[in-house]
N, C-alpha and C positions, 0 to 999 in steps of 0.2 A: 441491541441491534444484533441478527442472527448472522451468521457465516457469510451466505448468500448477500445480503444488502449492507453487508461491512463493506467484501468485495465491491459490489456496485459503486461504493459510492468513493470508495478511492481511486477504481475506474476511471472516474467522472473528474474527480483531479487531476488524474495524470490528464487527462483529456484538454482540461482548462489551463493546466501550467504550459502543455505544447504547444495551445493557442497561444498563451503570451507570451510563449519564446519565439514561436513564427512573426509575431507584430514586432515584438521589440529588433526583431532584425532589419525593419524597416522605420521602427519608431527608436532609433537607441536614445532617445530624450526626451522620451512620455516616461518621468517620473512617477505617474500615478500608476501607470500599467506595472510599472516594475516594483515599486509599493504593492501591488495587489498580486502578483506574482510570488513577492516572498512570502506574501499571508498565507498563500494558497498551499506553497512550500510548508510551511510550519505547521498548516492545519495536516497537510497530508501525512506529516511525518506522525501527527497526535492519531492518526487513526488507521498507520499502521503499527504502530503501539499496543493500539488497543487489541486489534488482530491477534498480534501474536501473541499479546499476552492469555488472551480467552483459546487459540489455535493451532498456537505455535509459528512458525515460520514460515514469513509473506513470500519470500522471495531465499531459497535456497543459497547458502554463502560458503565458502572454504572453511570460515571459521566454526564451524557447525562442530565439532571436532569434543567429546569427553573423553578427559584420559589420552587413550591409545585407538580410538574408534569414532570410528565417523557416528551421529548421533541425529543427523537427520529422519533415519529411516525407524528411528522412534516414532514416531506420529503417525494416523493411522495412512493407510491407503486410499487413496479416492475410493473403492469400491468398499470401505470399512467405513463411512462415513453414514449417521443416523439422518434420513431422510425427514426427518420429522422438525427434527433441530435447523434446516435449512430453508425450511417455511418462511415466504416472505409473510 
């Protein structure tokens, strides 16, 4: 899966996990809802994994930190990014 449809489709989870968090605030005892919430949880967490392992860093953290310097700003720039590679 390319850069582009990794994003989409964790998108798409966060999408679905805030659905089940807007229900379960009116259903706090639909068991199944909350069963499939934390799948959803657990799947999402497997494919921003994979993200960054192929990308680097989903979501920019304090702890980003080698040594004595900040280590985010290793990875390339949105405008260093190969157009080709992003092909859905």
């Amino acid at each position: 899966m390319n850069k582009y449809a990794l994003k989409k489709k964790i998108h798409a989870y966060d999408f679905a996990i805030l659905e089940f968090n807007l229900y379960l605030d009116t259903h706090p005892h639909d068991t199944n809802a909350l069963h499939k919430m934390h799948q959803l949880q657990t799947e999402r967490k497997e494919l921003v994994r994979e993200y960054e392992r192929k990308y680097g860093p989903y979501i920019v953290k304090a702890t980003q930190v080698k040594g004595n310097r900040w280590c985010w700003v290793d990875n390339p720039w949105p405008w260093e990014y190969n157009k080709e590679e992003d092909n859905i």
